[in-house]
N, C-alpha and C positions, 0 to 999 in steps of 0.2 A: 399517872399518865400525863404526859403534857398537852398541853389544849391549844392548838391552833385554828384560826378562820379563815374560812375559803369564801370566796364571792361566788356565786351562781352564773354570775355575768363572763361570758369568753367577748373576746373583740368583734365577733360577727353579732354579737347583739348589740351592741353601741350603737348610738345615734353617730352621722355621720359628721357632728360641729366639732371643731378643729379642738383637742386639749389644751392648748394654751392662750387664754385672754384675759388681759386687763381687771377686767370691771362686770361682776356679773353679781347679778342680785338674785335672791332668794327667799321665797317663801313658803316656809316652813310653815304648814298650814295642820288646823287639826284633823282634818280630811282630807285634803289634798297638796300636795308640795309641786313647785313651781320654778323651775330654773330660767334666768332671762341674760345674755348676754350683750355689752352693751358693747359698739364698734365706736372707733377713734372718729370717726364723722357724727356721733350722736345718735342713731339709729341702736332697734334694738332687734335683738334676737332671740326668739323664746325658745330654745331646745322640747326636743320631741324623746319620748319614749318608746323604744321597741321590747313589747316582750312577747315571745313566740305563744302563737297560740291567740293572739289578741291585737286589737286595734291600734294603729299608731294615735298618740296621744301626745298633747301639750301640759297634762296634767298626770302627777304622778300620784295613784293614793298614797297616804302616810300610816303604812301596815307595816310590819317586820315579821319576819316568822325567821325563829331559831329552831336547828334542829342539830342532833348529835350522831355521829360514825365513827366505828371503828375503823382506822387507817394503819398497817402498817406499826400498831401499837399505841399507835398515837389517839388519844380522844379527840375529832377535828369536830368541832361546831362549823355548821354552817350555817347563810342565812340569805337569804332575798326578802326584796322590797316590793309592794307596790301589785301590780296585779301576777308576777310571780310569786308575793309571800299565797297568795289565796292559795294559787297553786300549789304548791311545796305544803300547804296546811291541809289543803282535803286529799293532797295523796296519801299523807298518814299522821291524820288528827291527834289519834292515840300519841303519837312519841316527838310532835313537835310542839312547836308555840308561838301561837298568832298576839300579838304587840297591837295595839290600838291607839288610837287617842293620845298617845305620848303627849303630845303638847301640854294636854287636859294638866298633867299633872305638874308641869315646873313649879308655879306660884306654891303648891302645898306643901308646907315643909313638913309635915306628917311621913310625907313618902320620901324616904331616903336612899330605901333599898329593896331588890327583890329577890328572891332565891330563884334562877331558870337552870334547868340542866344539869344542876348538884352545882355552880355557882352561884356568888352573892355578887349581883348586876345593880351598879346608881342607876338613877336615871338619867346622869350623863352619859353611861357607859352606851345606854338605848339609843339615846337621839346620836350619839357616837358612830353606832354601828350603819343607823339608816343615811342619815348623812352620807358617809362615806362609799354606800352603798349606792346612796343616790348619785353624787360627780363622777364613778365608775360607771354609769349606768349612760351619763352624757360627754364622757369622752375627757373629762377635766381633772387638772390635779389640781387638789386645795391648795396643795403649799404656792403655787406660782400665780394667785390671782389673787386679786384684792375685790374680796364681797362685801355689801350689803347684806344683811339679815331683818328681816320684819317679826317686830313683835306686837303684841295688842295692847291698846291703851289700859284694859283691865285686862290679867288672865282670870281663864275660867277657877269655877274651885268658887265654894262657899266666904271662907278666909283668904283669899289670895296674898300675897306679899310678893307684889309687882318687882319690887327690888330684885330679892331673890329667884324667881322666877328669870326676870334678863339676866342675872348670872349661870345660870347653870344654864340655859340658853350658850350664852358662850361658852363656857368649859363643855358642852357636849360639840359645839363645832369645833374648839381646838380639840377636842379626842379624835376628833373626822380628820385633821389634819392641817387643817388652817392657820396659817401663822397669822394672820391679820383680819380682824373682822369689823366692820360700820354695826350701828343696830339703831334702825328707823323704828318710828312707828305706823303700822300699819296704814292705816287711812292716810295718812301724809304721804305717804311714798303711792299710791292709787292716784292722789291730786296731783303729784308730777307729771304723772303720766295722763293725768287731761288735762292740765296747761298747755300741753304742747296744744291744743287747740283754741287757745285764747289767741286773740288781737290786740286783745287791750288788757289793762288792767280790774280783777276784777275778784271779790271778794264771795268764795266759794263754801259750802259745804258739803263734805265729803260721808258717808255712811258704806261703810265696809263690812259686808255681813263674811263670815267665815263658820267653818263647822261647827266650833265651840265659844266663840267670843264674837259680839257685834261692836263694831268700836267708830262715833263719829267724831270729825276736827271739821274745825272754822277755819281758813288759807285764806292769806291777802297774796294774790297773785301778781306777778310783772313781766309779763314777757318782755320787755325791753331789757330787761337786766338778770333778767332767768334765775330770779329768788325766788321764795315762798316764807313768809312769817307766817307762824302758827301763832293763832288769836284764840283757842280756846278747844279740849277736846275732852272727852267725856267716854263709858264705855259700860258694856254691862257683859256677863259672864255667861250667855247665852245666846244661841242663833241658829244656825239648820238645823243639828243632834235635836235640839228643843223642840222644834216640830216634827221633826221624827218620834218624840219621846209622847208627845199629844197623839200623834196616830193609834201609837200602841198603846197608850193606857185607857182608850177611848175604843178600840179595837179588839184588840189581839188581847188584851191581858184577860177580859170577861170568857174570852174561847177558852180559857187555859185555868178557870177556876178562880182568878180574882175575888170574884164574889161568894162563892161556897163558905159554907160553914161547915164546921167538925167537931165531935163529942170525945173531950175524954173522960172515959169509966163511965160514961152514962151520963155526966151532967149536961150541964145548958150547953146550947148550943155557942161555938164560940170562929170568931171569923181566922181565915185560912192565915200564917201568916204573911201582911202585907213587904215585906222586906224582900222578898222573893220575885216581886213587882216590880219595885222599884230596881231592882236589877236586872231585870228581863229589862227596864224602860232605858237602860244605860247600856247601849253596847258597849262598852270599857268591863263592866262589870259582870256580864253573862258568865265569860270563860270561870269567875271566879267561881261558880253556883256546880261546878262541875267537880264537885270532892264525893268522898263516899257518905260521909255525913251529911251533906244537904240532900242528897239524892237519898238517902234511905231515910229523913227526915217527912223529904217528901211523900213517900213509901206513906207513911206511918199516917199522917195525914188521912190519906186517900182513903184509908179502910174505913173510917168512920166519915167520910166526906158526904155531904149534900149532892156531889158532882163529882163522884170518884173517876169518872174518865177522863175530865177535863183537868185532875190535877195527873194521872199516869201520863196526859199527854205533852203537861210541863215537862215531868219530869222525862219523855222522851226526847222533848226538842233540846232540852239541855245535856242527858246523855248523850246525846247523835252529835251535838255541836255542830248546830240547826242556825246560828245566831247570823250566820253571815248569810245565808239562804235567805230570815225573817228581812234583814234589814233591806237586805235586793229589795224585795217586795215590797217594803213601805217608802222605801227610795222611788220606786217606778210610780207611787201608788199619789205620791207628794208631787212629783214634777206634773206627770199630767193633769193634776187639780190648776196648775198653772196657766192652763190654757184650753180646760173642759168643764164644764157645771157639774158634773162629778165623774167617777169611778170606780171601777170596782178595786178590792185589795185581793190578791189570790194565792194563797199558801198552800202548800200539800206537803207532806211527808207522813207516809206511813200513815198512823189513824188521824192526825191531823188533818182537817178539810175545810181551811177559813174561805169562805168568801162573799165579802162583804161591802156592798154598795157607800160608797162615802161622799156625801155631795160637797159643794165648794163653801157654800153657808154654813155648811156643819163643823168644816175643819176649821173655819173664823171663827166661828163661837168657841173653839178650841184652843185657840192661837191669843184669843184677846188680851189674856193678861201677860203675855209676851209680848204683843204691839205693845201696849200701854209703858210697859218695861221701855223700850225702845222709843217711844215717846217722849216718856222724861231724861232719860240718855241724851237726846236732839237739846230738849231745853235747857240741860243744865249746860251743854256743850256751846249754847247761845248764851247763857249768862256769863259764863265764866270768858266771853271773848267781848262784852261788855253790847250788844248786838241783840236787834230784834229782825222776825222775821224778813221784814223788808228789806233790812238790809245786807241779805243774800242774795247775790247776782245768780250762781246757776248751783244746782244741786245734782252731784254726780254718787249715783249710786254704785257699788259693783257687789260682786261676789255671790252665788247660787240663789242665796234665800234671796235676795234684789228681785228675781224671776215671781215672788209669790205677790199674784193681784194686791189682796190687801196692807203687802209691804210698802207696795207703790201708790196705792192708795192713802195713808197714812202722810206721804210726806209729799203728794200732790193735795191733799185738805190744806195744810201747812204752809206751802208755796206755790202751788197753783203748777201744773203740767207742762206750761211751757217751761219752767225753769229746770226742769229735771230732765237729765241728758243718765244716758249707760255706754257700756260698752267694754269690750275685753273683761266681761262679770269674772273669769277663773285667771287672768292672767295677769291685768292690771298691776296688780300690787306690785308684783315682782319685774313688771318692767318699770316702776318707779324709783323701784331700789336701785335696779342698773344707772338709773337718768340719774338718782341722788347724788352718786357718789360721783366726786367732782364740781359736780353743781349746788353743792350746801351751803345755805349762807349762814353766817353765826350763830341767827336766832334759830335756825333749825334744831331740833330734837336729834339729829343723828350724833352717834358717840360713839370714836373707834377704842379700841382695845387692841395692844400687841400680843397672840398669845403665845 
């Protein structure tokens, strides 16, 4: 059969920004993706999301869900993005496929390839399809603009190989269409976009947290002559996901049998196993747990279990393909610690019934050796720009996990409160990219590519 892709999106779901402009930045995030258009007077433009059924949005999640029909003889794959892939996934879990964390994986060159749909998909083919899904989704064609792309100082991934990661970076936007692409680095392109509130000259640190990656740079600023020299940047391979990842193995994983032990043949007791954890603590990794062998694995388990209901009820949340339901709930459960001395976490499905008081001290003790991570990330990002704290003028945070007290706490010890400014935490980056291009000066990090 022949295999054709259809888009989900008709012209009445489009945002209403014109399809054809210049200079539009993009940030391709590991949770959320970000389109920003920049106009010939220097102003920027962050396009909006319409998907029916749901809130307009400045922020697009970065999901994919592929799904297959028969057409007319033809095998047609189709696919949506964003809070339509959710959609299209819990209409029929069973015969689709929800795409995660893409980002997660550029830097790994382990992952070359996937089998979806009785195809063999790269993971250019991935970042390909959402891409392209995404400038249809905002009214643009790739081929007639000239983008910026943001990547992270480090990608995520144990081994990363940052090289290779910003290559297939590009070749999955020249698969979206792009004949032309910049590729910034993240927190660099966030400091453009708060220079434009500078006066003066003034030597800045920037800390960019994103889903999968945290990444700081040191910027010597000028608005008189609208450069930026980068003096030093630094990055580590963790940031929201990671506090989401502490909620649930501190949470949710003890509801679900973590801790149980099991007999085989009668001997010693021996503990559940832990691998099973560690991917419930990775949404990227959930969908994987979903074969007949880990689930009758699980089975097998249970019968001799210490807490044989707590592991039936893994293995329900991961038959039911429960993963996006659990992560809602630790998503709600993480923001309002932001701004409450605690809260509760509340899950239900079926015999599943979490719910569980979390205060804001608890989740710090949890979080700590992720600040400290990001602590030495700041210092080495000071050394390598030759700079002691003093001699940072203002320190501009952005991006979700910016929002967690002891995030802000951490680099208000360090330079004190007045020097630490926010703002546009989900958009920033991507309206830096817009400002970059044009405005690069030699020492900048941006590097185009024809593709």
């Amino acid at each position: 059969m022949d295999i054709a892709f259809h888009s989900t999106y008709s012209p009445a779901m489009m945002s209403s920004t014109p399809a054809l402009r210049p200079r539009v930045g993009i940030d391709f995030g590991t949770t959320n993706s970000v389109v920003v258009i920049a106009t010939p007077d220097g102003e920027t433009h962050t396009t909006r999301f319409i998907f029916p059924g749901h809130p307009e949005s400045e922020t697009c999640r970065t999901l994919l869900c592929l799904w297959q029909e028969e057409e007319r003889g033809r095998l047609a794959v189709h696919q949506a993005i964003g809070a339509a892939a959710v959609d299209a996934y819990l209409d029929d879990p069973a015969e689709s496929r929800l795409i995660m964390s893409i980002k997660s994986y550029l830097a790994q060159t382990s992952f070359r390839e996937t089998r979806l749909l009785g195809r063999r998909l790269t993971l250019e083919n991935l970042v390909g399809f959402f891409v392209a899904e995404l400038m249809r989704a905002v009214g643009i064609d790739p081929a007639m603009v000239d983008a910026t792309v943001g990547r992270p100082v480090q990608f995520a991934g144990e081994t990363p190989d940052d090289a290779f990661g910003e290559q297939r970076l590009r070749d999955g936007f020249a698969e979206a269409g792009f004949r032309s692409i910049a590729v910034a680095l993240e927190p660099e392109a966030a400091g453009w976009r708060f220079a434009r509130r500078l006066d003066a000259p003034a030597t800045i640190l920037v800390g960019d947290f994103g889903g999968g990656t945290s990444d700081f740079s040191v910027l010597r600023f000028d608005p008189a002559i609208g450069r930026a020299v980068p003096l030093g940047h630094a990055g580590v391979g963790i940031a929201g996901d990671q506090f989401d990842y502490r909620i649930i193995d501190n949470v949710v994983s003890p509801e679900l049998g973590r801790d149980s032990t099991y007999r085989v043949m009668g001997g010693a007791p021996l503990p559940v196993p832990i691998e099973w954890y560690a991917s419930l603590a990775r949404w990227h990794r959930l969908s994987l747990m979903r074969t007949p062998a880990t689930l009758r694995a699980i089975s097998d388990v249970a019968r001799t279990a210490s807490e044989p209901d707590r592991l039936h009820a893994l293995a329900t949340l991961v038959a039911d393909q429960q993963g996006q339901a659990l992560y809602r709930a630790v998503g709600t459960a993480k923001a309002e610690l932001s701004h409450a001395d605690s809260t509760t976490l509340r899950f239900h499905h079926k015999d599943i019934h979490i719910d569980r008081t979390i205060t804001r001290s608890a989740f710090e003790d949890w979080i700590a050796p992720d600040l400290a991570q990001f602590d030495g990330a700041v210092t080495t990002a000071l050394e390598r720009a030759g700079l002691g704290e003093t001699d940072i003028d203002r320190v501009f945070l952005t991006g979700g996990t910016s929002f967690v007290p002891a995030v802000r706490a951490l680099f208000a010890a360090r330079f004190g409160n007045e020097r630490i400014d926010r703002g546009g935490e989900f958009v920033s980056v991507a309206e830096g990219l817009a400002l970059m291009q044009g405005n690069t000066a030699p020492q900048s990090s941006v590097s185009t590519t024809t593709c």
